[in-house]
N, CA and C atoms as an extended XYZ file, in Angstrom:
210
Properties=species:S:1:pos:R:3:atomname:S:1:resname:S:1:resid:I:1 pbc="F F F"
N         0.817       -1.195        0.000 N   UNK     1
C         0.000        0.000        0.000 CA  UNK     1
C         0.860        1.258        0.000 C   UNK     1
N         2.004        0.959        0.669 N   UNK     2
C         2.725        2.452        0.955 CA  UNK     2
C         3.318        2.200       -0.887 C   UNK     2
N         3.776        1.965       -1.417 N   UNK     3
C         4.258        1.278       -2.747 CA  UNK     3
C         3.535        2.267       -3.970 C   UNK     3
N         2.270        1.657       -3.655 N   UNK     4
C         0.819        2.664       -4.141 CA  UNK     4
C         0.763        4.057       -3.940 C   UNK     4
N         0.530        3.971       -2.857 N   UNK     5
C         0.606        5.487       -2.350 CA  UNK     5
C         1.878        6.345       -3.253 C   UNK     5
N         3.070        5.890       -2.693 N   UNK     6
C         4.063        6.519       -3.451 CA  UNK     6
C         4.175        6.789       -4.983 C   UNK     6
N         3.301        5.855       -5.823 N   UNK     7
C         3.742        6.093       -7.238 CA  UNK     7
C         2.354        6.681       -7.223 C   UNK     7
N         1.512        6.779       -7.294 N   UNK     8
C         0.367        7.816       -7.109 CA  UNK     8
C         0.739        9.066       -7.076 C   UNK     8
N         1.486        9.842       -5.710 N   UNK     9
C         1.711       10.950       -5.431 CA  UNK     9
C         3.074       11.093       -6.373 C   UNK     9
N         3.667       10.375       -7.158 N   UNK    10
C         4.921       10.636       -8.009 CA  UNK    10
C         4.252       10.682       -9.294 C   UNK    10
N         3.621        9.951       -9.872 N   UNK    11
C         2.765       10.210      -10.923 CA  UNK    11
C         1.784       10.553      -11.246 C   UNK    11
N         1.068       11.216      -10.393 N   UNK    12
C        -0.459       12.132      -10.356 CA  UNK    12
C        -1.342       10.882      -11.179 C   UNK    12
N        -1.603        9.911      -10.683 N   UNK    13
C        -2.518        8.668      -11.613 CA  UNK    13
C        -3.932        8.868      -10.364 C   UNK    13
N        -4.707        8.479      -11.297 N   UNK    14
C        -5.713        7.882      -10.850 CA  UNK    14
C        -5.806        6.562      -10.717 C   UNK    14
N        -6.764        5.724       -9.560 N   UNK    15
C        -6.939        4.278       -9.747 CA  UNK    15
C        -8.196        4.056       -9.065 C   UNK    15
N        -9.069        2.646       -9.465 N   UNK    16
C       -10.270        2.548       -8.988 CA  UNK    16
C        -9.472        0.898       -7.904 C   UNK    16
N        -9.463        1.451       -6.316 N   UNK    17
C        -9.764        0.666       -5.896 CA  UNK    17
C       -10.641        0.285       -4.891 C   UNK    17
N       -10.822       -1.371       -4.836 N   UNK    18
C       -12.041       -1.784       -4.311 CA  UNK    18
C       -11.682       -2.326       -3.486 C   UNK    18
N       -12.285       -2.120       -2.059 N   UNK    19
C       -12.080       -2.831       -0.718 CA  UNK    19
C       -13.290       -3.065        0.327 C   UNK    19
N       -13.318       -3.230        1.199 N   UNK    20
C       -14.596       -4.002        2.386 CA  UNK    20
C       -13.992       -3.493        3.578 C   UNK    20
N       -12.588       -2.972        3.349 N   UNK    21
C       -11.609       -2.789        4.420 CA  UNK    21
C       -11.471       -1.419        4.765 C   UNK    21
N       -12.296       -0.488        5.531 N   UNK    22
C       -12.368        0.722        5.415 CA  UNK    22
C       -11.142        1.362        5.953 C   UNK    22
N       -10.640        0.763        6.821 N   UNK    23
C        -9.045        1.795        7.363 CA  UNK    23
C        -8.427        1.764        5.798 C   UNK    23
N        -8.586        0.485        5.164 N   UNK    24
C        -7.233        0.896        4.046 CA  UNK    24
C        -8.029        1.648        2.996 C   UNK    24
N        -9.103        1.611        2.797 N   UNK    25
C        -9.528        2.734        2.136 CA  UNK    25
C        -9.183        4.227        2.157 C   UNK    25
N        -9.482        4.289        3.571 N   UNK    26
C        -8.961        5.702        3.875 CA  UNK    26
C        -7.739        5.523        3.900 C   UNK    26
N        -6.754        5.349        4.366 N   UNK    27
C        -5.410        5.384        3.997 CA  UNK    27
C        -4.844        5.540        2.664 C   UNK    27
N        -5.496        4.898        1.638 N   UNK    28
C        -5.584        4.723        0.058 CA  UNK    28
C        -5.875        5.517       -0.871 C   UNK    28
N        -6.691        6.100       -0.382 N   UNK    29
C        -7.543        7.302       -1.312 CA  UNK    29
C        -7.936        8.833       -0.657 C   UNK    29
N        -7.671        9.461       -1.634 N   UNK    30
C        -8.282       11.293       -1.482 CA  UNK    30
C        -9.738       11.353       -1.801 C   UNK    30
N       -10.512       10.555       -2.521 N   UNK    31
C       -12.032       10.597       -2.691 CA  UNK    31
C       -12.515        8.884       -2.827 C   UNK    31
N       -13.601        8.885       -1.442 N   UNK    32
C       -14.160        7.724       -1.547 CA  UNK    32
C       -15.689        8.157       -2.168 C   UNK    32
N       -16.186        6.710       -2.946 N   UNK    33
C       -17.998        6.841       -3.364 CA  UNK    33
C       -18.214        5.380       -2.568 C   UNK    33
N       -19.307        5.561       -1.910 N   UNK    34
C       -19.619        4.257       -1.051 CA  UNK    34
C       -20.544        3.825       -2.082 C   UNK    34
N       -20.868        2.510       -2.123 N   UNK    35
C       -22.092        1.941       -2.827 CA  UNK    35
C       -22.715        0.893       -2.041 C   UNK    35
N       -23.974        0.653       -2.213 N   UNK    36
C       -24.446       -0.458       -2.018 CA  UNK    36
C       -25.883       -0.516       -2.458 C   UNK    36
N       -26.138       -1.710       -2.862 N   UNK    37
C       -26.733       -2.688       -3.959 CA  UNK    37
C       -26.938       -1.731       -5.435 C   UNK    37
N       -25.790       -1.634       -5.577 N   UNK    38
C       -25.314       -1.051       -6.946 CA  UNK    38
C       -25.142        0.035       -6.978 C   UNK    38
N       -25.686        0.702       -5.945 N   UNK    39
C       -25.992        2.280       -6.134 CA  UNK    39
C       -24.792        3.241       -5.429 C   UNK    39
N       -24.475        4.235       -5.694 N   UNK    40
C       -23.717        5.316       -5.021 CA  UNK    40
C       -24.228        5.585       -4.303 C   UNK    40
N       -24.336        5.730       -2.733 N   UNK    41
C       -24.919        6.495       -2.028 CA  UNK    41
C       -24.617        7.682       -1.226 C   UNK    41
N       -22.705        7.542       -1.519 N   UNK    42
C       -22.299        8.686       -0.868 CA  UNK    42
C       -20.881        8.765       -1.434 C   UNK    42
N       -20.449       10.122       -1.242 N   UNK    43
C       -18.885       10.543       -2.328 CA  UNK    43
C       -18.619       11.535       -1.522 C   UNK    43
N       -17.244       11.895       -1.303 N   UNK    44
C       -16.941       12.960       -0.626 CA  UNK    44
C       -15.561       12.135       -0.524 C   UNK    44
N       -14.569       13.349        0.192 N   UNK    45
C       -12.830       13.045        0.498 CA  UNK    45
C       -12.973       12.025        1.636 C   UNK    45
N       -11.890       11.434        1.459 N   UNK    46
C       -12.016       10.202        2.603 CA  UNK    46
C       -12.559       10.727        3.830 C   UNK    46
N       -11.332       11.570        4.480 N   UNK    47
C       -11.533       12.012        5.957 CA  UNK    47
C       -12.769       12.560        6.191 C   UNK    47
N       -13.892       13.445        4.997 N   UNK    48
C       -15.668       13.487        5.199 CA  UNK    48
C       -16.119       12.193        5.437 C   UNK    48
N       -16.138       11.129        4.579 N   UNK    49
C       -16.878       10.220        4.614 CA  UNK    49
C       -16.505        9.441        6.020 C   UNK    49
N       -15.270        9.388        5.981 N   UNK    50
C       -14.713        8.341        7.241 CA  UNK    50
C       -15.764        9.599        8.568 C   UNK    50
N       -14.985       10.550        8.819 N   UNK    51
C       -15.692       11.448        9.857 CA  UNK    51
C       -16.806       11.723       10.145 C   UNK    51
N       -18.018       11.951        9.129 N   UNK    52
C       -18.877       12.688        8.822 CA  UNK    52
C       -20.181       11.757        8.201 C   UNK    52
N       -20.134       10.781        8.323 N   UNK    53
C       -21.273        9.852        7.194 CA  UNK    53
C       -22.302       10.238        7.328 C   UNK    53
N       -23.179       10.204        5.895 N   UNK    54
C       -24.643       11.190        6.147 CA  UNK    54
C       -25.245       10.556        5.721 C   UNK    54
N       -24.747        8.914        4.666 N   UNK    55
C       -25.588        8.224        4.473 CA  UNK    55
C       -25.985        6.992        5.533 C   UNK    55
N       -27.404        6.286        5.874 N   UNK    56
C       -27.619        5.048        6.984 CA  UNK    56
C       -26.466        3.856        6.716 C   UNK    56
N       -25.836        3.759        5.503 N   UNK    57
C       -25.251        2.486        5.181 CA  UNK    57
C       -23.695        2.901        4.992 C   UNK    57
N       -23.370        4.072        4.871 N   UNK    58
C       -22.081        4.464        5.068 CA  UNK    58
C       -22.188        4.629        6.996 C   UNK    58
N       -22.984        5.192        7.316 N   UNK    59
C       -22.638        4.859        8.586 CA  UNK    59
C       -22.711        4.116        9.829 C   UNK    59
N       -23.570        2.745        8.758 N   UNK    60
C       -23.446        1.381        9.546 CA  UNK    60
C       -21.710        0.830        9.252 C   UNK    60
N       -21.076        1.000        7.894 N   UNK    61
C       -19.816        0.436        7.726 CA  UNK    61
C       -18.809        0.990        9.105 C   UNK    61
N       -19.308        2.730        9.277 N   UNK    62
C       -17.853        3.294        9.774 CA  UNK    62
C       -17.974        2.779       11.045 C   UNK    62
N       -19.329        2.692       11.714 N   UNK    63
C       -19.737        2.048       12.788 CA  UNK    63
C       -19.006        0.873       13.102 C   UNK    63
N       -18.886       -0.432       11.988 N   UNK    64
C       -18.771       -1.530       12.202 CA  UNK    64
C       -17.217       -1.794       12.376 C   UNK    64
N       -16.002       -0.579       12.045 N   UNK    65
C       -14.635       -0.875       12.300 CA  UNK    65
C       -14.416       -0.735       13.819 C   UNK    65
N       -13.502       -1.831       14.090 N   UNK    66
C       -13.170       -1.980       15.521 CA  UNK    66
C       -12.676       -0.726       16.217 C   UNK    66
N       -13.022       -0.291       17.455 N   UNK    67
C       -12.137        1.202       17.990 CA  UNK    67
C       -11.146        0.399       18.515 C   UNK    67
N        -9.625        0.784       18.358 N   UNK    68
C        -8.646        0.798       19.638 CA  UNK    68
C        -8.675        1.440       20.408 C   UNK    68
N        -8.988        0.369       21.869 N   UNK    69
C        -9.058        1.658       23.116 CA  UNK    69
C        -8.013        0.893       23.815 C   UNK    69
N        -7.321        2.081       24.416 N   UNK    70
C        -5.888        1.922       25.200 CA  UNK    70
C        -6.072        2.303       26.836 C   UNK    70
C-alpha cells in the first residue's frame, strides 16, 4: 500500500480501488464513493466520509470498524 501510495503521489494517476476494508480505504484514497446494492450512495474526500457519514449504510460500515481503546 505504501508502494501505491508513493507512485500515485509521483505520478499524479488515478486508480479505482475496491475494498470491504475501510481503514485501508482511507489510507488509500483522497475521494471515496460508497455503494451499495449497486448504487452510489455517498462521495466525498475520505476524511468526510470516514468522519462525517450522512448516508444510513455508510454509517453502519464506519460504525462496524473496531475502535482501539488503550
Amino acid at each position: 500500500l505504501n508502494l501505491l501510495n508513493d507512485l500515485k503521489r509521483a505520478f499524479q494517476f488515478t486508480a479505482l480501488f475496491i475494498s470491504h476494508d475501510i481503514e485501508v480505504v482511507r489510507y488509500i484514497s483522497n475521494r471515496i464513493w460508497v455503494m451499495h446494492q449497486g448504487n452510489i450512495v455517498e462521495e466525498g474526500s475520505a476524511n468526510a466520509v470516514y468522519e462525517h457519514p450522512t448516508h444510513p449504510y455508510t454509517q453502519q460500515l464506519i460504525a462496524a470498524v473496531p475502535k482501539l481503546v488503550l
